[in-house]
N, CA, C and O atoms as CSV, one atom per row, in Angstrom:
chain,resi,resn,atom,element,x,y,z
A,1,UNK,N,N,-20.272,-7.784,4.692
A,1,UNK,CA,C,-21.380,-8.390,3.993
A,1,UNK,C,C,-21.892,-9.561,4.826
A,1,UNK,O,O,-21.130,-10.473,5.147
A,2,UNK,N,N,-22.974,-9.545,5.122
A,2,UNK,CA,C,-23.905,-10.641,5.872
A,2,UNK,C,C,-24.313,-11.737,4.713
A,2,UNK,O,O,-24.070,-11.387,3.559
A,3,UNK,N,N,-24.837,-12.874,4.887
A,3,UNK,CA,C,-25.430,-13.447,4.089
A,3,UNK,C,C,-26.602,-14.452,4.934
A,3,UNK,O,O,-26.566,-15.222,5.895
A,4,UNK,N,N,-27.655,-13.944,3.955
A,4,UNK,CA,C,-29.120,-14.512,4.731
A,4,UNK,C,C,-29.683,-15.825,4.389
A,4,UNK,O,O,-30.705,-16.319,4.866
A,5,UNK,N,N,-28.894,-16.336,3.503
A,5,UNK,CA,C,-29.211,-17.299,2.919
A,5,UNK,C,C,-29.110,-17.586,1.553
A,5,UNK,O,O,-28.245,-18.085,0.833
A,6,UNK,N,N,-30.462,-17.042,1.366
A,6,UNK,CA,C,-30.932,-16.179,-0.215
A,6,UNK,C,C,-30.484,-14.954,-0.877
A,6,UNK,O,O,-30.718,-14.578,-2.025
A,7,UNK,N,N,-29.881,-14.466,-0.065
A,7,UNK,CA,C,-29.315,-13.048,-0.509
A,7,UNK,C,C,-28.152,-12.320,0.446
A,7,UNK,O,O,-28.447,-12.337,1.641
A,8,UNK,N,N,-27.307,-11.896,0.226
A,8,UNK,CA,C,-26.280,-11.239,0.788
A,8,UNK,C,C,-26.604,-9.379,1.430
A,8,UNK,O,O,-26.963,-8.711,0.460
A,9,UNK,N,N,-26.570,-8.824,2.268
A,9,UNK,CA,C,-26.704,-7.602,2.791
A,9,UNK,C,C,-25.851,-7.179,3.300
A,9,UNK,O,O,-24.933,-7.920,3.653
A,10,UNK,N,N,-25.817,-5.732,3.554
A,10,UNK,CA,C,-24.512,-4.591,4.435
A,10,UNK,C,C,-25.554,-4.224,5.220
A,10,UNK,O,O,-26.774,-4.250,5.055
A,11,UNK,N,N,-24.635,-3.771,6.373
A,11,UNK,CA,C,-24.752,-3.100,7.535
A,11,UNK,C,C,-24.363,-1.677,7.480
A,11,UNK,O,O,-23.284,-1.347,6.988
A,12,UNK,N,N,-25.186,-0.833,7.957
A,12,UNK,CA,C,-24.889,0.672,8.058
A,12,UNK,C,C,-25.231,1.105,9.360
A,12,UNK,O,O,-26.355,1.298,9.823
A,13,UNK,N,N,-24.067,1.240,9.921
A,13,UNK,CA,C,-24.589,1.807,11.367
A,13,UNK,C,C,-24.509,3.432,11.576
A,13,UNK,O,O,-23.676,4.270,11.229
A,14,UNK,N,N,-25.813,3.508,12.337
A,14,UNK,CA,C,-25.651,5.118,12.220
A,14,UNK,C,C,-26.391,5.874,13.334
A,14,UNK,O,O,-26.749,5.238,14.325
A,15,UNK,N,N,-26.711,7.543,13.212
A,15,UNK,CA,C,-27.492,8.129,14.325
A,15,UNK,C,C,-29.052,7.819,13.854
A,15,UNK,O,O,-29.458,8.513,12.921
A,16,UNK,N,N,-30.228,6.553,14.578
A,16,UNK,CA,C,-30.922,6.926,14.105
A,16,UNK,C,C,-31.577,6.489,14.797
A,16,UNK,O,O,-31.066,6.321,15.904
A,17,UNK,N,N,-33.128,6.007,14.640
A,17,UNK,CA,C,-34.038,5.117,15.959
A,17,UNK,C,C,-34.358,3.705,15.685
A,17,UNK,O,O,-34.452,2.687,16.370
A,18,UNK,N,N,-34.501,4.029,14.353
A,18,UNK,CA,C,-35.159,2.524,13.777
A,18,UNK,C,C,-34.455,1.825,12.689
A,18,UNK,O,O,-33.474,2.331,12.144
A,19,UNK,N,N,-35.091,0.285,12.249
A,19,UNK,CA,C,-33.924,0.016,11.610
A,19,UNK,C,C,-34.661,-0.106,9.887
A,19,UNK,O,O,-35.772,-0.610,9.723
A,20,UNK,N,N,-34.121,0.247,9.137
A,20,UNK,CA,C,-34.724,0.224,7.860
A,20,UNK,C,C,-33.905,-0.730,7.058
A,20,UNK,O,O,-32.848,-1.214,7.462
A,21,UNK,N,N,-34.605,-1.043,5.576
A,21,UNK,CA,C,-34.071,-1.652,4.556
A,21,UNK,C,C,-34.315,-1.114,3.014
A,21,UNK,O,O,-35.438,-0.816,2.607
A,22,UNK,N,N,-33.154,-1.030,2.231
A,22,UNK,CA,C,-33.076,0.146,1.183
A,22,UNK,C,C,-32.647,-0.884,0.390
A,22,UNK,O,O,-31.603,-1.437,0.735
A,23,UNK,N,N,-33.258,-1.302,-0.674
A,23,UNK,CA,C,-32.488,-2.326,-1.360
A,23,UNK,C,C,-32.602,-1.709,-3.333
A,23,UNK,O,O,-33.661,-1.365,-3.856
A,24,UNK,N,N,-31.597,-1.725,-3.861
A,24,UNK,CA,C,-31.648,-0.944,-5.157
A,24,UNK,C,C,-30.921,-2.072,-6.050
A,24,UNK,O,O,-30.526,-3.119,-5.537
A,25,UNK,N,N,-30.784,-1.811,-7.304
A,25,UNK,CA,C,-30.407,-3.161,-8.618
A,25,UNK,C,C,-28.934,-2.740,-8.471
A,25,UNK,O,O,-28.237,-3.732,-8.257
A,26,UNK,N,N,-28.120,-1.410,-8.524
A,26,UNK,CA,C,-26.983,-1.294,-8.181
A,26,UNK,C,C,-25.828,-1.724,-6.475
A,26,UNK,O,O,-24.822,-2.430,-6.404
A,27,UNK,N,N,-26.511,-0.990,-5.440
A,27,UNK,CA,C,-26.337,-1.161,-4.073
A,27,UNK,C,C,-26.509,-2.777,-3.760
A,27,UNK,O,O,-25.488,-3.320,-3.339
A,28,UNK,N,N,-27.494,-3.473,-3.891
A,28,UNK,CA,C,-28.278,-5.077,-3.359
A,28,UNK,C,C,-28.900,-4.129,-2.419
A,28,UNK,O,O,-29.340,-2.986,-2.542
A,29,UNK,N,N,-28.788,-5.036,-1.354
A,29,UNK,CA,C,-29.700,-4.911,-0.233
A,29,UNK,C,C,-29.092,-4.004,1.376
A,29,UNK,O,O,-28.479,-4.719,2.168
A,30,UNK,N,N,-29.219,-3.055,1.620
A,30,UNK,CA,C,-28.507,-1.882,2.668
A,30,UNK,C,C,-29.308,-2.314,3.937
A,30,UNK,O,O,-30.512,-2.431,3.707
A,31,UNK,N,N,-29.045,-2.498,4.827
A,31,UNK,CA,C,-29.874,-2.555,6.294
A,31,UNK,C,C,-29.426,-1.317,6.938
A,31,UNK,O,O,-28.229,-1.203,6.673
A,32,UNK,N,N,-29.679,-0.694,7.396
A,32,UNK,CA,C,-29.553,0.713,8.461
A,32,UNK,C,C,-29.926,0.501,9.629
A,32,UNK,O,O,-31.130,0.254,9.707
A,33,UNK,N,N,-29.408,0.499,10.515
A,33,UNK,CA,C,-29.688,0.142,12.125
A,33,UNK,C,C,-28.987,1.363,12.669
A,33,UNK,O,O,-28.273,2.119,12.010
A,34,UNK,N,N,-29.263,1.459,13.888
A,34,UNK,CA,C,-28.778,2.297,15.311
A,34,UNK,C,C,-27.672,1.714,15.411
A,34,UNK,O,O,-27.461,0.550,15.070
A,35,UNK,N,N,-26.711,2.637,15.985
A,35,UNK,CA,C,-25.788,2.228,16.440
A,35,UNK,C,C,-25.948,1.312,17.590
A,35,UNK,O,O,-27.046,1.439,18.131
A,36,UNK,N,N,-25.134,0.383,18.145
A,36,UNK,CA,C,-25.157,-0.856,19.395
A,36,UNK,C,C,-26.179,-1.694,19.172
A,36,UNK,O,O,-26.460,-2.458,20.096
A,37,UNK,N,N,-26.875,-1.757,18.081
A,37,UNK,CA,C,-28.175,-2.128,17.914
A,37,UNK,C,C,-27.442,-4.144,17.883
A,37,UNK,O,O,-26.586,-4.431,17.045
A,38,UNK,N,N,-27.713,-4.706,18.403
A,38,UNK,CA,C,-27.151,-6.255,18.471
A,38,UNK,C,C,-27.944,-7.252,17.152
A,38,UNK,O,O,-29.065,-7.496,16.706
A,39,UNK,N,N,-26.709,-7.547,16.959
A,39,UNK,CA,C,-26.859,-8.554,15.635
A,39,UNK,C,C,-27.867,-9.516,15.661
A,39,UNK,O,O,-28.485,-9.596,14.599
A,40,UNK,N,N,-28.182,-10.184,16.446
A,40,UNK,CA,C,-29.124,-11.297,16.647
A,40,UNK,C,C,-30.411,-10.157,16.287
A,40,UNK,O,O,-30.774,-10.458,15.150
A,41,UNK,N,N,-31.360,-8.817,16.853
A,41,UNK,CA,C,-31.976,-8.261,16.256
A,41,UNK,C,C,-31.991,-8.240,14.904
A,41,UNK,O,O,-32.757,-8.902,14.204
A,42,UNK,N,N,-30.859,-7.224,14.389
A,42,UNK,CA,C,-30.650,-7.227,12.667
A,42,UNK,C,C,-31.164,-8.456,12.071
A,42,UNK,O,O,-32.008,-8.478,11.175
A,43,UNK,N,N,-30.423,-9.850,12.800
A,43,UNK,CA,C,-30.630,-10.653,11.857
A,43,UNK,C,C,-32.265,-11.014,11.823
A,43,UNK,O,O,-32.511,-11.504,10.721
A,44,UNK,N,N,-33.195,-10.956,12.469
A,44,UNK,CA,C,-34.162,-11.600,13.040
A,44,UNK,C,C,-34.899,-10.448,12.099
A,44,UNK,O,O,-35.760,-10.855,11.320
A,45,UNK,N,N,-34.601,-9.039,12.135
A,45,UNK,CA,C,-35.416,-8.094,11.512
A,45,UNK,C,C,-35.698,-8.995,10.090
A,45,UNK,O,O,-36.795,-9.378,9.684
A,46,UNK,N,N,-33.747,-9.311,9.174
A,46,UNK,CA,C,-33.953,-9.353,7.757
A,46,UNK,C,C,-34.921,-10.593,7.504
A,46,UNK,O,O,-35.757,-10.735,6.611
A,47,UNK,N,N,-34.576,-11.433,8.525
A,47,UNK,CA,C,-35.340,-12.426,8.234
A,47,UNK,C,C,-37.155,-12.689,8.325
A,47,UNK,O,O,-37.779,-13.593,7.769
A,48,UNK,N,N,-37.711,-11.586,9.208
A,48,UNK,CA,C,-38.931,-11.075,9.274
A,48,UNK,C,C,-39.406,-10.772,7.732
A,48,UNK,O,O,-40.431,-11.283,7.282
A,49,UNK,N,N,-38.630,-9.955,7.017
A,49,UNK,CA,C,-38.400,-9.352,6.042
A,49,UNK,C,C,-37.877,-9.884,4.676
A,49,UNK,O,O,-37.593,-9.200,3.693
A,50,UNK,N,N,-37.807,-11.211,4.802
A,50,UNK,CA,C,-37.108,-12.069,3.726
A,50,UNK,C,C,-37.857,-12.211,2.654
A,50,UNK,O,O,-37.379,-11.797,1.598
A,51,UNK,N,N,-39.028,-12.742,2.642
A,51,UNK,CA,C,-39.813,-12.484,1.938
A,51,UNK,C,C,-39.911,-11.984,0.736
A,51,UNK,O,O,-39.604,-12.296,-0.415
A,52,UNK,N,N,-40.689,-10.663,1.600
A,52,UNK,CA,C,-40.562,-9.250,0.606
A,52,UNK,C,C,-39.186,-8.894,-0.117
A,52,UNK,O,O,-39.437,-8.621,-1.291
A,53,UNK,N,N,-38.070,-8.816,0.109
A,53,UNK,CA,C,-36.719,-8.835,-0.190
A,53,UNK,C,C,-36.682,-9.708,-1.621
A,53,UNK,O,O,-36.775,-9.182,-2.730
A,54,UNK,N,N,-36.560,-10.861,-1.427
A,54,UNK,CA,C,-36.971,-11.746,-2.436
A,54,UNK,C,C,-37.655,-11.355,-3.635
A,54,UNK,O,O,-37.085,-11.254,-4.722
A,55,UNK,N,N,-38.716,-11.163,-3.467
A,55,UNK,CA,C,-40.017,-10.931,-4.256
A,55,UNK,C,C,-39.171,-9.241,-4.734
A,55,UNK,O,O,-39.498,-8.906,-5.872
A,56,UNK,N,N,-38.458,-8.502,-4.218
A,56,UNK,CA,C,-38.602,-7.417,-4.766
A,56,UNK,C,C,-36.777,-7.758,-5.650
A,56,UNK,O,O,-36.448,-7.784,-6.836
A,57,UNK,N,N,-36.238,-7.899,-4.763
A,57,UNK,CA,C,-34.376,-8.678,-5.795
A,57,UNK,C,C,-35.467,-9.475,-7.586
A,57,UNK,O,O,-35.385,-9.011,-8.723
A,58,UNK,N,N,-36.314,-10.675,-7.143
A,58,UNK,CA,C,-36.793,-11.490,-8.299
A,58,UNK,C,C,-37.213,-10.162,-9.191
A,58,UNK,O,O,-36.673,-10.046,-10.291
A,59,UNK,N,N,-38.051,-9.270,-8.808
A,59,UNK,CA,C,-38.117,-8.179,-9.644
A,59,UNK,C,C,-37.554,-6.996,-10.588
A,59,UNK,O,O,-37.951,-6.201,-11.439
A,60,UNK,N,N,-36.216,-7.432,-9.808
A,60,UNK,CA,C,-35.211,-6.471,-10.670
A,60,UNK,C,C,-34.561,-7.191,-11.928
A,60,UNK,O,O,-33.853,-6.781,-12.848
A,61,UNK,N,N,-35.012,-8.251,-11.643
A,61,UNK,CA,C,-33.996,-9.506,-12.810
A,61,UNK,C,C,-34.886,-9.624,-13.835
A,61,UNK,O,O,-34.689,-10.448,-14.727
A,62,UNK,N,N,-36.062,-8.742,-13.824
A,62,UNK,CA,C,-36.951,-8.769,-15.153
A,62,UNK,C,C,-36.583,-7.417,-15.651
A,62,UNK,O,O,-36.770,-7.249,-16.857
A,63,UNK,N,N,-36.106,-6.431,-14.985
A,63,UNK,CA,C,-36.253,-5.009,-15.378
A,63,UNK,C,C,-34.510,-5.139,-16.781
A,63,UNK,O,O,-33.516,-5.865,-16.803
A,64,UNK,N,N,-34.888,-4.299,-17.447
A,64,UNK,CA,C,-33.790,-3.870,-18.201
A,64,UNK,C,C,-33.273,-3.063,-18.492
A,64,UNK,O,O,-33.781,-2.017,-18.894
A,65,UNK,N,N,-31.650,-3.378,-18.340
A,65,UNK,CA,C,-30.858,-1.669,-18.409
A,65,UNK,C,C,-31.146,-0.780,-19.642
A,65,UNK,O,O,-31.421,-1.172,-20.776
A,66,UNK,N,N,-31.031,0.493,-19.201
A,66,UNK,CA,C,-31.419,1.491,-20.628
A,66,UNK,C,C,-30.206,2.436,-20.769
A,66,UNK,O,O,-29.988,3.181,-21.724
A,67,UNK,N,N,-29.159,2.222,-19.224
A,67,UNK,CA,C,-28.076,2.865,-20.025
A,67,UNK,C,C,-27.247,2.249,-19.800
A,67,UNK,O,O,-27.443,1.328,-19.007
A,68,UNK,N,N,-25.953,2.425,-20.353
A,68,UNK,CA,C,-24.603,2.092,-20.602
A,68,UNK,C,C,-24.131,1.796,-19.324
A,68,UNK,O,O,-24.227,2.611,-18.407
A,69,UNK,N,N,-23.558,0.536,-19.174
A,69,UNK,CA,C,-22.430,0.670,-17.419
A,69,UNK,C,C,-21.289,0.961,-17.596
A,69,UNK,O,O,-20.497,1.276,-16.708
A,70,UNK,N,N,-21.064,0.893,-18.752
A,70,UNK,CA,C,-19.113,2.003,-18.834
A,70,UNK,C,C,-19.611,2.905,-19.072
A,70,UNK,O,O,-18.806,3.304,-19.914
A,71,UNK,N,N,-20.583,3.890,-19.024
A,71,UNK,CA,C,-21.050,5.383,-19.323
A,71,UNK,C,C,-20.784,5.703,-20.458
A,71,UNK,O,O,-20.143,5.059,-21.289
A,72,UNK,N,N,-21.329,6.856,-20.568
A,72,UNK,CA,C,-21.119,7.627,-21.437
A,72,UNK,C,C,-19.871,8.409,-22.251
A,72,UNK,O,O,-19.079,9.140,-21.657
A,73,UNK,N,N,-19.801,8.104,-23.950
A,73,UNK,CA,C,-18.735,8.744,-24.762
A,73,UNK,C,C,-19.202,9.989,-25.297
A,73,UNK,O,O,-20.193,10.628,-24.942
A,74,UNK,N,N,-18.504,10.212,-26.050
A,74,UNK,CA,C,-18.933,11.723,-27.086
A,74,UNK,C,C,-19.427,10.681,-28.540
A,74,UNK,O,O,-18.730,9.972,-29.266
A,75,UNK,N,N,-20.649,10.913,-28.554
A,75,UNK,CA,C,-21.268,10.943,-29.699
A,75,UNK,C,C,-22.836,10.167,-29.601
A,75,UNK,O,O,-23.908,10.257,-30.200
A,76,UNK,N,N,-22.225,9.295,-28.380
A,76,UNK,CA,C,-23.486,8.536,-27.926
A,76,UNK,C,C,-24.975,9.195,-27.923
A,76,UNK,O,O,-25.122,10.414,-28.000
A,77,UNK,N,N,-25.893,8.431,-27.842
A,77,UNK,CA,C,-27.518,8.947,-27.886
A,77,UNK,C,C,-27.921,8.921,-26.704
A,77,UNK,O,O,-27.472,8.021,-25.993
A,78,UNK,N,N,-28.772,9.773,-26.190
A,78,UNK,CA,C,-29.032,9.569,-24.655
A,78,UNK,C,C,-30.709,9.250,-24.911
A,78,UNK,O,O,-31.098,9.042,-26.060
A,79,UNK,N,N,-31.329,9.236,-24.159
A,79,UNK,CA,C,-32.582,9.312,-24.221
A,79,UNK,C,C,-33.440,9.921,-23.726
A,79,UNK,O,O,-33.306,9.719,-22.519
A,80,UNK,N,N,-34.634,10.845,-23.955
A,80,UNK,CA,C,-34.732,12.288,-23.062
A,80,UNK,C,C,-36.220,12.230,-23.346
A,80,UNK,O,O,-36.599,12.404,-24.504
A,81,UNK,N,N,-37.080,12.003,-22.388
A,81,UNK,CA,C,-38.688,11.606,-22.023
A,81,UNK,C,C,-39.276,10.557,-23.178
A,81,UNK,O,O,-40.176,10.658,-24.011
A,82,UNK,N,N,-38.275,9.435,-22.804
A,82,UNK,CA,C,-38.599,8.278,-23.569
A,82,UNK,C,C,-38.097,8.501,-25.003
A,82,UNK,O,O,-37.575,7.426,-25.296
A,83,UNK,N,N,-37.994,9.236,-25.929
A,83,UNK,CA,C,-37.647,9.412,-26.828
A,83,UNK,C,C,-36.233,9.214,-27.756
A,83,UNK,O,O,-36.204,9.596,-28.926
């Protein structure tokens, strides 16, 4: 785990060309880079990128869960095209 300041990120190194950022309310924030790809880059990318990151993390802290995080029992209600 990296930490940017404002927010904490992982590293995924892998076969690829470019370096992306995948950030979800479960995961946080995923960076994907090339393999050998040198840290001082990465870091310089997230921080290019801080910003937006921000603005999209502040966005998840308005959204609200609709299902269960211990999952699902037998008897429970699910919810099936909003309904």
């Amino acid at each position: 785990m990296q930490d940017s300041g404002d927010f904490k990120y992982r590293i995924v190194f892998s076969r690829r060309r470019t370096i992306s950022i995948s950030i979800s309310p479960d995961n946080g924030v995923v960076v994907k880079a090339p393999y050998l790809t040198p840290a001082g880059t990465i870091k310089r990318f997230v921080k290019e990128k801080s910003d937006w990151i921000n603005r999209i993390l502040y966005g998840f802290n308005s959204l609200k869960r609709i299902d269960n995080e211990k999952g699902y029992s037998d008897g429970d209600s699910i919810l099936l095209f909003g309904r």
